[in-house]
PAMAR-872373 format. One line per 5 residues: their letters; for each residue x, y, z of C-alpha. Coordinates in steps of 0.5 Angstrom, whole numbers, padded with zeros to 4 digits. Layout:
BEGIN
a) X:Y:Z | ...
***
This chain:
BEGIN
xxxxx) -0012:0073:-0131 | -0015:0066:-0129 | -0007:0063:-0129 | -0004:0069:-0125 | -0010:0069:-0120
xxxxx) -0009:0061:-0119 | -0001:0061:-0119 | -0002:0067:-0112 | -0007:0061:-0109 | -0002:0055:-0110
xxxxx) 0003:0059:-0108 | -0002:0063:-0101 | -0003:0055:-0100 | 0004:0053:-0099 | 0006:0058:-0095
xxxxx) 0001:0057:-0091 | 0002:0050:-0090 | 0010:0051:-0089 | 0009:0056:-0083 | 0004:0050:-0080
xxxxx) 0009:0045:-0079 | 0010:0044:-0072 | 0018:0044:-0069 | 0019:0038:-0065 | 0026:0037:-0061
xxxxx) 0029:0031:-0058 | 0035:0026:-0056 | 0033:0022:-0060 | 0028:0020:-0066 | 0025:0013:-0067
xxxxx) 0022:0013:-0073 | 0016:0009:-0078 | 0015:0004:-0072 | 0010:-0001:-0070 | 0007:0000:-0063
xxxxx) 0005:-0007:-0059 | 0000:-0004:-0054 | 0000:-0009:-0049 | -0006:-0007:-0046 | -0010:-0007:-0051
xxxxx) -0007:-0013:-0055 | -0006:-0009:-0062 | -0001:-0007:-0066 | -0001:0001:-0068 | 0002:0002:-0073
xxxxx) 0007:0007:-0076 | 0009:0011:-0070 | 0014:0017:-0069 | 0017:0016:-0062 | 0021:0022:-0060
xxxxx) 0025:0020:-0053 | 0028:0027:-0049 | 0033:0025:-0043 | 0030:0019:-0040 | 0022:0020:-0042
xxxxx) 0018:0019:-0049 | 0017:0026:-0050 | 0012:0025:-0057 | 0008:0019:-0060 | 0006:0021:-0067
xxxxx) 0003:0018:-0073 | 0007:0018:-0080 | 0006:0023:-0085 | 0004:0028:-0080 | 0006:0036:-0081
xxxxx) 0012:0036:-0076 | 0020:0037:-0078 | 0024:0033:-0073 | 0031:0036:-0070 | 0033:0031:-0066
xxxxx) 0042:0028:-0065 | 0040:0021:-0066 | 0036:0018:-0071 | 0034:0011:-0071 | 0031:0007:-0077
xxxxx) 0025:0002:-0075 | 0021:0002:-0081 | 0017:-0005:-0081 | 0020:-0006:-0074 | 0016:-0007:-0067
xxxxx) 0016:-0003:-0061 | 0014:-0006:-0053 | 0015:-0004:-0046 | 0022:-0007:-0043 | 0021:-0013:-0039
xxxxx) 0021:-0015:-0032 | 0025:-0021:-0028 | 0020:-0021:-0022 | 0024:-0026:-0019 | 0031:-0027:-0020
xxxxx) 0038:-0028:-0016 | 0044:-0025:-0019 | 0048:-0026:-0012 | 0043:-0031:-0010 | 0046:-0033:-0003
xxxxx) 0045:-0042:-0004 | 0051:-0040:-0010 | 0056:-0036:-0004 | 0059:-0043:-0002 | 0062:-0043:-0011
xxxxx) 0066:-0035:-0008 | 0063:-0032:-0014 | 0069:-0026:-0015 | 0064:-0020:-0015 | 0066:-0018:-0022
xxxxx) 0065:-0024:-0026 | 0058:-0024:-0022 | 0056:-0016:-0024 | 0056:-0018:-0031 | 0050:-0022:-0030
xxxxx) 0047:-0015:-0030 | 0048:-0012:-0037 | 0045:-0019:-0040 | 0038:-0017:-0037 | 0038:-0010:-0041
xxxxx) 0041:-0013:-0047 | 0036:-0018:-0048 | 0030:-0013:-0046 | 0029:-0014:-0039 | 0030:-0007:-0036
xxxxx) 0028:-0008:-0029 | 0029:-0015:-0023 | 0025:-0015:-0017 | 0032:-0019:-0012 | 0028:-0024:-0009
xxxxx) 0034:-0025:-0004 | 0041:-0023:-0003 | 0047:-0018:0000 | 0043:-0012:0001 | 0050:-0009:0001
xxxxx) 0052:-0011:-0007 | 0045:-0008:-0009 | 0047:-0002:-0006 | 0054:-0003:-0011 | 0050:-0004:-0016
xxxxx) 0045:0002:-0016 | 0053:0006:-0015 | 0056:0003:-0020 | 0050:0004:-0025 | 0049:0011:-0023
xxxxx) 0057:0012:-0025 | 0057:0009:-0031 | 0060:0004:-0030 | 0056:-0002:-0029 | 0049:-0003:-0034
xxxxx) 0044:-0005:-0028 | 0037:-0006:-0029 | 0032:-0002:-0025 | 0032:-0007:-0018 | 0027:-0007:-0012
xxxxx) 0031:-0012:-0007 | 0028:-0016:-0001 | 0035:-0017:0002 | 0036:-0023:0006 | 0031:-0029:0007
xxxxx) 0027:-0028:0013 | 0027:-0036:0016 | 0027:-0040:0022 | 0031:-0040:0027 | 0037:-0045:0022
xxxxx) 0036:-0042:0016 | 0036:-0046:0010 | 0041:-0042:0006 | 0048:-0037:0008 | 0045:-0030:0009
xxxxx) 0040:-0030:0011 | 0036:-0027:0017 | 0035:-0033:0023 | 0028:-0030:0027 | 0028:-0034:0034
xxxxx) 0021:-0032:0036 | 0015:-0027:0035 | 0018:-0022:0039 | 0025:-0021:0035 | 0021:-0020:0029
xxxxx) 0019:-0012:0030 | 0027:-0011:0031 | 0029:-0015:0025 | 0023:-0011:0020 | 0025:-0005:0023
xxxxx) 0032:-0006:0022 | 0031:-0008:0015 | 0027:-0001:0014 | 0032:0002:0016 | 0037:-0001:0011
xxxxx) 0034:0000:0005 | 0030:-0006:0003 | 0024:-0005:-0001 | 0019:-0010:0002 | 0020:-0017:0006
xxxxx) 0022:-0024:0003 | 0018:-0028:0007 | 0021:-0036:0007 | 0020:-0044:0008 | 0022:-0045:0015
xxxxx) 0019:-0039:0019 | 0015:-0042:0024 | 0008:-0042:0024 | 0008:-0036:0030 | 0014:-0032:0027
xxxxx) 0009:-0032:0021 | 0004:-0030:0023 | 0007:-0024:0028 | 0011:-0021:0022 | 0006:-0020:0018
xxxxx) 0002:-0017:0023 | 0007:-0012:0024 | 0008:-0011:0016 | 0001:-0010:0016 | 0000:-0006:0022
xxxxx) 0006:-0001:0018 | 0005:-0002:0012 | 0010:-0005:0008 | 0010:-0011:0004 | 0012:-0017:0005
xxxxx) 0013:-0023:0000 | 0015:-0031:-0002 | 0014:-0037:-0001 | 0010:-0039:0004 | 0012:-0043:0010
xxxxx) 0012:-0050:0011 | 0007:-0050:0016 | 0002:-0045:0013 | -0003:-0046:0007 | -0003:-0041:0002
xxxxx) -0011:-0039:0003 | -0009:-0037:0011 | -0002:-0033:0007 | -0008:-0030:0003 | -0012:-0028:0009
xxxxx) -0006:-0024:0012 | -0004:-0021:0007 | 0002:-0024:0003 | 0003:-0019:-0003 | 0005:-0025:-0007
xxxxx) 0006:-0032:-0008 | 0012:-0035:-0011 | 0013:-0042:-0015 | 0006:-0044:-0013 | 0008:-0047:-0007
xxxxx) 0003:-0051:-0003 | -0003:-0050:-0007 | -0002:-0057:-0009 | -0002:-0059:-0001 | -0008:-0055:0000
xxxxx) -0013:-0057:-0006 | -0011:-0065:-0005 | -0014:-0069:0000 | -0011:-0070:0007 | -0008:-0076:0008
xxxxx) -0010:-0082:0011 | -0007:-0084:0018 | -0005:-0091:0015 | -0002:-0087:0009 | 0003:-0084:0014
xxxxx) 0005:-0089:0017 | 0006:-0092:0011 | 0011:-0086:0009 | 0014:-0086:0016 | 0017:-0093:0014
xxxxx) 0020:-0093:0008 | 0027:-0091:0009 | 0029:-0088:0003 | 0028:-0080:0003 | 0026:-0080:-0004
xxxxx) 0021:-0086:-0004 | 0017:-0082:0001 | 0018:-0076:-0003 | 0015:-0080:-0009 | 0009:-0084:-0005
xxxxx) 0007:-0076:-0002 | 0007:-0073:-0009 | 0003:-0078:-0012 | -0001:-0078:-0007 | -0003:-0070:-0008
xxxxx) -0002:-0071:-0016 | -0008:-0077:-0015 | -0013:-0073:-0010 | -0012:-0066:-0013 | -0019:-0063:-0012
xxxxx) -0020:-0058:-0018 | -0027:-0055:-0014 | -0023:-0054:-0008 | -0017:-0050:-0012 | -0022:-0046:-0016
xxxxx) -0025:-0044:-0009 | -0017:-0042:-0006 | -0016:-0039:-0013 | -0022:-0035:-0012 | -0019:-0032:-0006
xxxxx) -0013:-0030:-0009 | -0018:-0025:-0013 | -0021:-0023:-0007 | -0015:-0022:-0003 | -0012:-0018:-0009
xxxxx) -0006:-0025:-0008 | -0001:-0024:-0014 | 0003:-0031:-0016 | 0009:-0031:-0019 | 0009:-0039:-0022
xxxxx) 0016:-0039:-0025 | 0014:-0044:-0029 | 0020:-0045:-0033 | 0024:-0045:-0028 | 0020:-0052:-0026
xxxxx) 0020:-0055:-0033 | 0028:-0053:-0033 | 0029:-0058:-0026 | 0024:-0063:-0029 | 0028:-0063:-0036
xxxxx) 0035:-0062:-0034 | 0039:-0066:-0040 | 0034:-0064:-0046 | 0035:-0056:-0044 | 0042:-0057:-0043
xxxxx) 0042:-0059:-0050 | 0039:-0053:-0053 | 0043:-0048:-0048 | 0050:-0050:-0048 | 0051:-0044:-0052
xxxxx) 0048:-0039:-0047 | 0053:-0042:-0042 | 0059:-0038:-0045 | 0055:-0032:-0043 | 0056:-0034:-0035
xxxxx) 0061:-0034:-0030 | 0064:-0041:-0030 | 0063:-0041:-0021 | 0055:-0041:-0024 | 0057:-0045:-0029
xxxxx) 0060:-0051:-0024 | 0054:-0050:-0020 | 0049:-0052:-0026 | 0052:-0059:-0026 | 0048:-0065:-0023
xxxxx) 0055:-0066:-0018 | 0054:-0060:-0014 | 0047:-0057:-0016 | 0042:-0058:-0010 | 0036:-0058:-0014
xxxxx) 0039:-0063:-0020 | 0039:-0069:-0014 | 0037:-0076:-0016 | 0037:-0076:-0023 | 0038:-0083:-0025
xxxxx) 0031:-0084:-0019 | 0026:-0085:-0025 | 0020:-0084:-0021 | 0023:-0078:-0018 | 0024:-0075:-0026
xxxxx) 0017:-0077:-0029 | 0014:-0074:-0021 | 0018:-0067:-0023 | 0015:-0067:-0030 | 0008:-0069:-0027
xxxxx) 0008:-0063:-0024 | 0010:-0058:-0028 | 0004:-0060:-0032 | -0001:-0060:-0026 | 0002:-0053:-0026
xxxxx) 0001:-0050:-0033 | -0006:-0053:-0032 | -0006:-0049:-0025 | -0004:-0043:-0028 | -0009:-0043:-0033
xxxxx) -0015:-0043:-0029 | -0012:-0039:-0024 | -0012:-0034:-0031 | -0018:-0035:-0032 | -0020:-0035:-0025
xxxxx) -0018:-0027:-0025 | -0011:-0028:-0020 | -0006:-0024:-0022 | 0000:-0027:-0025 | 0007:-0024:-0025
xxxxx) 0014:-0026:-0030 | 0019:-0029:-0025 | 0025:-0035:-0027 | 0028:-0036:-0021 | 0035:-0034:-0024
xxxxx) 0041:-0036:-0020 | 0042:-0042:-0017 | 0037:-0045:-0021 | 0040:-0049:-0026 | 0039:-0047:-0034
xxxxx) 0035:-0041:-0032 | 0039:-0035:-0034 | 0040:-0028:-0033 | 0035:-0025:-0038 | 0033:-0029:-0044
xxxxx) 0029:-0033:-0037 | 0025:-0028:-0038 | 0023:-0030:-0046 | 0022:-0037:-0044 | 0017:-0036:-0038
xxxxx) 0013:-0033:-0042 | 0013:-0038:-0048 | 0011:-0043:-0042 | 0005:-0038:-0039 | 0003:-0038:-0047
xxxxx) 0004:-0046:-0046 | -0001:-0045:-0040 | -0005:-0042:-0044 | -0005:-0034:-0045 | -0005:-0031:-0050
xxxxx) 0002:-0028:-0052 | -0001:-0021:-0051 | -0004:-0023:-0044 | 0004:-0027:-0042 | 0006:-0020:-0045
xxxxx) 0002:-0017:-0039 | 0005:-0022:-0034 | 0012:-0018:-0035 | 0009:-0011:-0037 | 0004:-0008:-0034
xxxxx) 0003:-0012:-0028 | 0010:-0011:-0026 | 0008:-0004:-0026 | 0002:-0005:-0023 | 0005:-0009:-0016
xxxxx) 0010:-0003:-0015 | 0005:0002:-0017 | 0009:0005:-0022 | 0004:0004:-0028 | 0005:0012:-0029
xxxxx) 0012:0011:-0030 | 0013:0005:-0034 | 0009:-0002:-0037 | 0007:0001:-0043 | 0009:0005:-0049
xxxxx) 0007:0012:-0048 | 0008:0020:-0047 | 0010:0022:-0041 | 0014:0015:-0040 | 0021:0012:-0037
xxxxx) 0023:0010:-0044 | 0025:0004:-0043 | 0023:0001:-0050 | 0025:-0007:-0054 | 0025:-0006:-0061
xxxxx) 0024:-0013:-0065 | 0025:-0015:-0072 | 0018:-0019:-0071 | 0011:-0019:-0068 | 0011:-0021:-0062
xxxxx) 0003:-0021:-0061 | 0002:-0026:-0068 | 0008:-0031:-0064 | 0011:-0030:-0057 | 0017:-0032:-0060
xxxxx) 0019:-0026:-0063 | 0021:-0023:-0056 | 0028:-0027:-0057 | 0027:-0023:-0064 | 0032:-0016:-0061
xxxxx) 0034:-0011:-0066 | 0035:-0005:-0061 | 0033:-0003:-0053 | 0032:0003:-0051 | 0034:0004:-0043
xxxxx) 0033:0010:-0039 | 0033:0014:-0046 | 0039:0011:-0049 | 0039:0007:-0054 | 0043:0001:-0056
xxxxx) 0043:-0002:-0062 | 0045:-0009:-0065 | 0052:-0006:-0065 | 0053:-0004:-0058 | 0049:-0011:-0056
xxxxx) 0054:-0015:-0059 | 0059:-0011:-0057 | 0057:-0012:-0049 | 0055:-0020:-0050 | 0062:-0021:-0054
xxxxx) 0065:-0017:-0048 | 0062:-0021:-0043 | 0064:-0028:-0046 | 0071:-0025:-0046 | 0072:-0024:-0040
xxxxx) 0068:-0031:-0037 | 0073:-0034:-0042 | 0070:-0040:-0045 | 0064:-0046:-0043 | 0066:-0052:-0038
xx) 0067:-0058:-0041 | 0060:-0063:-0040
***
């Protein structure tokens, strides 16, 4: 009687633990995988992720009662998962390389190298408002792979403007025609540029403030970044004329000195040496102090700096990434054409940029410190050796050189991008109800950044690509460029 009366339980048991387990439908199914939450540092470990359409519909433990009915399975056992990447400042049609005649299609390749290597979306920080447009249509059609793009359009300058497309404002009362009109064409903020005049600046962004759109860039020459701050500027790119403001004015008998020497370079040596000598790290952490109180984000594009100030040694470790480029950029990344590769045999003027580079890993580390907030940005484009994706893994190897940790150099890329846009609902971490825009690596990127170089598989707007299907779209993109210049 004993036995019958266990062999009904046991049994009562397993039906009533069968008609437990829950039913979940999806698209698709990665399974047993890592989580790399950005925010919180950790890795969570042995997840089910359930995408449908374009969102995470489903997080759940491993070994959980659920029965998966899913098209499309994807294995990531002892694999990890982070957010897609942002490329907070990039240039694939940069307007500097318009005098190359890039072909359009050669150019629109660049795109599919941001998602490939896990970068899914850009903020176009100057460029054909027009070709953004394109872009977007093309994506939408399916006939382009295109991150997600918030563009600037033109460059907003002086009245003889630094670069091809851009928009010459002559005086304080252009500038309402000039923000309307962009407006009204579709730019998602305003990119504010080197030579607007100090009036200009000042009347514009007033107006941008007045209505309420953002404006960002570099700030001008005739500008210092704490007045920037104090007006607005939503963020601030390269870290440029920090060094100016927290160095000690020069002298009269300096300037004269300077406006002697007849060589631009000599004068550009002797004022940068000036600054590097006289930089105040008391009246810097005060200017970064600001940025926190004025909510300042920074853009440094610190890998951008190293890659003008090393130019031969990461040429040597890149070639092979040249294949991957339309050969009108592979030309403009030559010191015979380049704007930024000038003066190379001027030793001074290299060991100057190498200086630089590392005052400004200093700078970014105290201004980290500090609270200012930091974006990941490369200034793909016509910066030589700043490449279309993979940029975005080398400025975040420089932000954990600066001296973040990988999680925090993570953030700059994530949650950050996320947050400047005020989309942090949709994206920048992994979670239920996000976009599933999604990185799987073969390695920890938080025990060694790295590893983000490390890619298996992204998953873009819900679709997955995997190794195969990279591979393919690399192999393609190389075909079609057919080959490296010789150097």
């Amino acid at each position: 009687m004993r036995k019958q009366v266990t062999c009904w339980a046991v049994c009562a048991l397993t039906i009533f633990s069968c008609q437990r387990r829950e039913q979940v439908k999806g698209d698709l199914l990665i399974k047993d995988v890592q989580i790399v939450d950005v925010e919180s540092g950790k890795i969570l470990p042995r997840k089910n992720i359930v995408v449908t359409g374009q969102r995470i519909v489903r997080i759940d433990s491993i070994g959980s009662a659920i029965d998966y009915e899913v098209a499309q399975t994807f294995e990531a056992s002892g694999k990890y998962i982070m957010p897609g990447l942002w490329d907070m400042h990039a240039h694939p049609d940069d307007p500097e390389v318009w005098r190359m005649d890039p072909q359009p299609e050669k150019r629109d390749l660049l795109l599919p190298l941001f998602v490939v290597n896990g970068v899914m979306g850009i903020r176009d920080m100057a460029g054909s408002l027009d070709v953004v447009k394109t872009w977007r249509e093309k994506y939408r059609s399916r006939e382009l792979l295109v991150p997600k793009i918030y563009a600037g359009g033109p460059l907003l300058d002086g009245p003889d403007p630094m670069w091809d497309g851009s928009v010459g404002i002559d005086s304080p009362e252009q500038v309402k025609h000039v923000v309307d009109s962009l407006i009204v064409e579709g730019v998602d903020f305003l990119k504010v540029y080197s030579l607007l005049p100090r009036d200009i600046y000042f009347q514009l962004s007033q107006y941008a403030n007045e209505i309420g759109f953002p404006f960002a860039g570099h700030v001008p020459f005739t500008v210092s970044p704490s007045e920037a701050a104090m007006i607005g500027m939503k963020s601030q790119e390269h870290l440029l004329e920090i060094l100016k403001e927290c160095a000690d004015r020069p002298s009269g008998e300096f300037m004269e000195g300077i406006r002697k020497m007849k060589n631009g370079i000599d004068r550009s040596n002797a004022m940068n040496a000036h600054r590097l000598s006289t930089f105040d790290e008391v009246r810097a952490d005060s200017l970064y102090s600001l940025f926190v109180q004025e909510k300042i984000w920074h853009c440094p594009t610190l890998s951008m700096w190293r890659k003008n100030a090393w130019y031969e040694e990461e040429l040597s470790k890149d070639k092979a990434l040249l294949a991957f480029l339309p050969q009108y950029l592979q030309a403009y990344w030559t010191p015979e054409v380049n704007d930024h590769l000038t003066h190379r045999d001027n030793e001074k003027f290299i060991e100057t940029k190498k200086k630089l580079y590392s005052l400004y890993l200093q700078m970014v580390k105290r201004m980290h410190e500090k609270g200012v907030m930091l974006l990941a940005g490369t200034d793909m484009g016509a910066n030589p050796l700043c490449f279309p994706g993979v940029g975005v893994h080398n400025e975040l190897e420089d932000f954990v050189q600066a001296g973040l940790s990988p999680a925090e150099a993570l953030r700059t890329a994530t949650i950050n991008p996320a947050l400047f846009f005020g989309i942090k609902a949709d994206y920048g971490t992994v979670e239920v109800g996000k976009i599933a825009n999604l990185v799987l690596l073969d390695n920890d990127p938080l025990g060694n950044i790295q590893n983000i170089r490390a890619i298996d598989a992204v998953v873009y707007d819900g679709v997955l690509i995997d190794a195969t299907g990279i591979e393919k779209i690399k192999k393609n993109i190389q075909d079609a460029h057919k080959g490296t210049l010789d150097r």
